[in-house]
N, C-alpha and C positions, 0 to 999 in steps of 0.2 A: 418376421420372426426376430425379435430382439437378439444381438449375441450378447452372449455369456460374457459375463464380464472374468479378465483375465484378473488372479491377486498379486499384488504389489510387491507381495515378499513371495521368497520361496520356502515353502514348507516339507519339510519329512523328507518324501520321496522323493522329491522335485530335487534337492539340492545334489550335483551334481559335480563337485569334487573330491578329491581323495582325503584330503584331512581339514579340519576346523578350528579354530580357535573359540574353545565351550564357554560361555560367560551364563548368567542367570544368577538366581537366589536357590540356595541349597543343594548345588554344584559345586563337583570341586573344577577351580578355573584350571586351564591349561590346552594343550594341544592336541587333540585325537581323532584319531583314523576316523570317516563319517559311519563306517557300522556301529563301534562304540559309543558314537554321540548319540546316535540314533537310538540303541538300545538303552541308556543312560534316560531320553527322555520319553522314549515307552515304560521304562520301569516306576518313571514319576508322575506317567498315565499324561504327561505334555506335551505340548508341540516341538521340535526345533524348530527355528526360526530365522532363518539366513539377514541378521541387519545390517552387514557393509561387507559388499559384494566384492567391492573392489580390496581392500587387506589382503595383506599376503600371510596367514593362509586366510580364510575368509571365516566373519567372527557371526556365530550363530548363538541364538540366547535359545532355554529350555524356557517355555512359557507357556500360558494356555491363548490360542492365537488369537479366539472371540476376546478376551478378557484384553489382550495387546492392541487389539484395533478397535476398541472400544476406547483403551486411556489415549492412544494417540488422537482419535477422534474427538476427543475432548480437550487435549492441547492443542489443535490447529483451530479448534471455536475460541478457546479461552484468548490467542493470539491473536485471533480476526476481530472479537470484538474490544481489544486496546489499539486497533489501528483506528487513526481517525482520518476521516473523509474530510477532503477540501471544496467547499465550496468556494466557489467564484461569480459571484454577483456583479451585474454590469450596469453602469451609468452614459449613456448620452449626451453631449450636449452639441450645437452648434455652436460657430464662431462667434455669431452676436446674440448669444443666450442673456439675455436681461437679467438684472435684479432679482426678483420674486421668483425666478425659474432656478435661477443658480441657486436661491436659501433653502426652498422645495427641494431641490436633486441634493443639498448638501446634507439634509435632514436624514434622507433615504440613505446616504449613503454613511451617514455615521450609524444609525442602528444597524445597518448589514456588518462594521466593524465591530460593533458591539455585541452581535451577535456570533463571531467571530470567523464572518466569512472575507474571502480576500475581496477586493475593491479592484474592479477594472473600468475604470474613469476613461471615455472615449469622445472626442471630439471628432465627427465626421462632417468633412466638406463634400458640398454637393455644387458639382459645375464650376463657375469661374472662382466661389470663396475660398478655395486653396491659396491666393493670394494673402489673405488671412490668417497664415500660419502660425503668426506670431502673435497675433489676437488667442487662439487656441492652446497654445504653449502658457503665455500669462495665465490665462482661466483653468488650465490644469495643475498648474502650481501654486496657484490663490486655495485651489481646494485642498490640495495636499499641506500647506501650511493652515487654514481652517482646520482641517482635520487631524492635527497632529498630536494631538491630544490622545485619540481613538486609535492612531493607527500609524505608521512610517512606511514610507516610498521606497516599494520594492526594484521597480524601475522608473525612472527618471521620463518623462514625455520625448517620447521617440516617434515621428512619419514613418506610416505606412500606407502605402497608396494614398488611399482619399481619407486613411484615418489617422489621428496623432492619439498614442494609447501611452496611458500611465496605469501603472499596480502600484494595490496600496495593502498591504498585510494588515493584522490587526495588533494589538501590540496585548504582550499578555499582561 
């Protein structure tokens, strides 16, 4: 059995103090006892609508509630789709990654800047090439100076266990 879902605000009956602070459109603003708010938005055939609970006294608007949680529900879409998603794309390479491997993975990794996802450039040692550390460190900063064009070094090539990891943003 599904539960009911409980509403966000409190409406009419619900609200449950002695006086309000009445805000809305064709209201007169000010402070009244909750029967008079009450009766104020029955005579305008409205809801009250309890929106900051916490005020002292607590500030209720006269509105029609479907019509309020319909505009609200159309600014938190309007807000979610100006927020942008970060992708983060990742690159490979070993210590003794050759020539033609390194211009491949640097191709890859400038269209991911260009498409404007972040760059996580990782050089993983396997077994005793940890020795190699500093094989790994050159080769992460060879691409981030290749790539600077595209994109600038959000973090510097840093060891971690068996991997040495650089971020590269994209540059707008």
């Amino acid at each position: 059995m599904p539960k009911k879902q409980e509403p966000e605000h409190k409406i009419n009956g619900k609200i449950d103090v002695p006086e309000v602070r009445l805000v809305g459109d064709n209201v007169t603003q000010g402070i009244y006892p909750i029967e008079k708010a009450l009766s104020i938005a029955e005579d305008l055939e409205l809801d009250l609508v309890m929106i900051t609970e916490s005020a002292n006294p607590p500030v209720c608007r006269v509105v029609d509630y479907k019509k309020f949680l319909y505009e609200q529900k159309k600014k938190q879409k309007e807000l979610k789709s100006k927020q942008t998603k970060v992708v983060v794309k990742e690159i490979r390479f070993g210590p003794q990654t050759d020539e033609h491997d390194f211009e491949f993975k640097k191709k890859h990794a400038q269209k991911f800047l260009e498409e404007g996802s972040k760059l996580k450039a990782y050089v993983f040692f396997k077994g005793r090439s940890i020795v190699f550390k500093d094989q790994g460190q050159i080769l992460l900063l060879r691409l981030a100076q290749e790539l600077e064009e595209w994109g600038k070094v959000e973090q510097m090539p840093k060891l971690e266990g068996k991997r040495m990891i650089m971020m590269m943003s994209p540059k707008k």
